[in-house]
C-alpha positions as CSV (number, residue, x, y, z in Angstrom):
1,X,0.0,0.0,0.0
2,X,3.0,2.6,0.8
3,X,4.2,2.1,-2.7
4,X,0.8,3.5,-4.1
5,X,0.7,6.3,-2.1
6,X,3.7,7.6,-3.2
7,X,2.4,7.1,-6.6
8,X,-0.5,8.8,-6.0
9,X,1.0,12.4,-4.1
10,X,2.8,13.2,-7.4
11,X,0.8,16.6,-7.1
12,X,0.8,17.1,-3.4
13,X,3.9,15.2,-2.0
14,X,2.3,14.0,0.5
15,X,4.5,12.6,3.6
16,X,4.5,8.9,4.5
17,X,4.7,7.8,8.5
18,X,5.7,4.1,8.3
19,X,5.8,1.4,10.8
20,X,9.1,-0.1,11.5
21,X,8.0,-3.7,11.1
22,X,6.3,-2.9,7.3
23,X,9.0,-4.5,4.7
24,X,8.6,-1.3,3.2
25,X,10.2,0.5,6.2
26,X,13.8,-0.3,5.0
27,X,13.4,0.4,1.4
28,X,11.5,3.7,1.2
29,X,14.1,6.2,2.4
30,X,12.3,9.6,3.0
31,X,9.1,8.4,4.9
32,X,9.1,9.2,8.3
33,X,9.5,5.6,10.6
34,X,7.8,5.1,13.9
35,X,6.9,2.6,16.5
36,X,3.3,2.4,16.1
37,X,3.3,0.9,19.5
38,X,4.8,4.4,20.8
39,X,2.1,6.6,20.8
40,X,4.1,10.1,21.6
41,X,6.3,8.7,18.9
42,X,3.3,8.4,16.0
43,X,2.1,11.8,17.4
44,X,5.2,13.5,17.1
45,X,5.5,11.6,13.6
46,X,2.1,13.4,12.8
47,X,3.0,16.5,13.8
48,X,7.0,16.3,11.5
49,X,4.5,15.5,8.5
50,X,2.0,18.1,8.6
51,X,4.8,21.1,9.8
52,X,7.6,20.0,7.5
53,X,8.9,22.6,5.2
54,X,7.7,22.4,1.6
55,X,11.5,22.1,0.0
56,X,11.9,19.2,2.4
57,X,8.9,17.6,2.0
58,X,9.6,17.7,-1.8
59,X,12.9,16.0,-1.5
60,X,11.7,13.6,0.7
61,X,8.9,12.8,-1.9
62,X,11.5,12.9,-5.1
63,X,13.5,9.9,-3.2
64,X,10.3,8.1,-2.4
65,X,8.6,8.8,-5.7
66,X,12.1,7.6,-7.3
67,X,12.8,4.0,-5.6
68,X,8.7,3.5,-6.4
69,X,9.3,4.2,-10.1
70,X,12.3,2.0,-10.4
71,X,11.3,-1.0,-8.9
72,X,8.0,-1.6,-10.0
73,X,5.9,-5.2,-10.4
74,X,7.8,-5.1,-14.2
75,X,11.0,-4.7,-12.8
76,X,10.8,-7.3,-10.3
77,X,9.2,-9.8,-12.8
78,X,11.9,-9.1,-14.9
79,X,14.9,-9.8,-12.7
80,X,13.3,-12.8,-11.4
81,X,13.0,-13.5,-15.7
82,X,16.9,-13.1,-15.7
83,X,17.4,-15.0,-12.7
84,X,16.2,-18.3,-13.8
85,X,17.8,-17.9,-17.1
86,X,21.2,-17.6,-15.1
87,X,20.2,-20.9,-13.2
88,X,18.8,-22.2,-16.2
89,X,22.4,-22.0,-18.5
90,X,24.4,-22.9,-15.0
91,X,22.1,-26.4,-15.0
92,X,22.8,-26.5,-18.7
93,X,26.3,-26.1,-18.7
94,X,26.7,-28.7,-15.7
95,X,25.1,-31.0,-17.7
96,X,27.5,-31.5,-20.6
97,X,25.1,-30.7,-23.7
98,X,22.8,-28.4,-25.8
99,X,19.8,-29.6,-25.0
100,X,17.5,-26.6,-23.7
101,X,15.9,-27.2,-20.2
102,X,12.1,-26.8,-20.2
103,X,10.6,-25.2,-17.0
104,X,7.1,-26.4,-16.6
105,X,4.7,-25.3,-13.7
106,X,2.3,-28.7,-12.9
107,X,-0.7,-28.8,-10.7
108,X,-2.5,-30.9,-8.5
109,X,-5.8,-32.0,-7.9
110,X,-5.4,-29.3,-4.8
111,X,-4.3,-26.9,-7.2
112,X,-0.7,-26.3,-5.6
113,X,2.0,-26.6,-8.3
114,X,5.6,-27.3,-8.5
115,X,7.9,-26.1,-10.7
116,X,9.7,-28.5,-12.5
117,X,12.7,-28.6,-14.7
118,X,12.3,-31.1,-17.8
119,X,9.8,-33.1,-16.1
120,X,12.3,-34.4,-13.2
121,X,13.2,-32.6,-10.1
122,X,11.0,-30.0,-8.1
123,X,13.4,-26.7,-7.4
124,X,10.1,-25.7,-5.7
125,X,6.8,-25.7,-4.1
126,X,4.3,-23.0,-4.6
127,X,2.6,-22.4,-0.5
């Protein structure tokens, strides 16, 4: 959800409070990160966002509105794309041929699948 705020404040660069224990808390430098157990902490969180100075609230957004731009669903699909074409030429080239690997998803009656690399081995489960 933090990721599609930021999209969203383009006009008013709006400020983002975070909790420390969303996964987004690490990667989205220039939101403001608070305890949301700590009460006087969200309040004074409140009260940085809706005093801060429009130059720094700007910054703050440009990072934000950055790092949201850059990795997006197609980025992140993508390197996972390049990923298991890496593993796929490392498996090739431990093998000793040219035969290309096919990478077949295969579901159950339960509907879980597994991924499977030409019809053998299981690299992994889907929960």
């Amino acid at each position: 959800m933090s990721y599609e705020y930021v999209a969203c404040q383009q006009a008013r660069q709006g400020v983002m409070i975070l909790s420390e224990f969303a996964g987004a808390a690490q990667s989205l430098n220039g939101s403001i990160v608070v305890n949301p157990w700590d009460s006087q902490q969200v309040a004074d969180a409140i009260h940085e966002a809706v005093t801060m100075d429009g130059v720094v609230r700007a910054e703050n957004h440009k990072k934000l509105f950055k790092y949201v731009n850059k990795y997006s669903a197609a980025y992140w699909g993508s390197s996972f794309i390049r990923e298991m074409a890496k593993i796929s030429e490392r498996l090739e080239a431990g093998r000793g041929n040219q035969t290309k690997q096919v990478v077949t998803e295969v579901n159950d009656e339960a509907g879980s699948g597994s991924i499977i690399v030409d019809g053998s081995v299981p690299i992994t489960t889907k929960a």
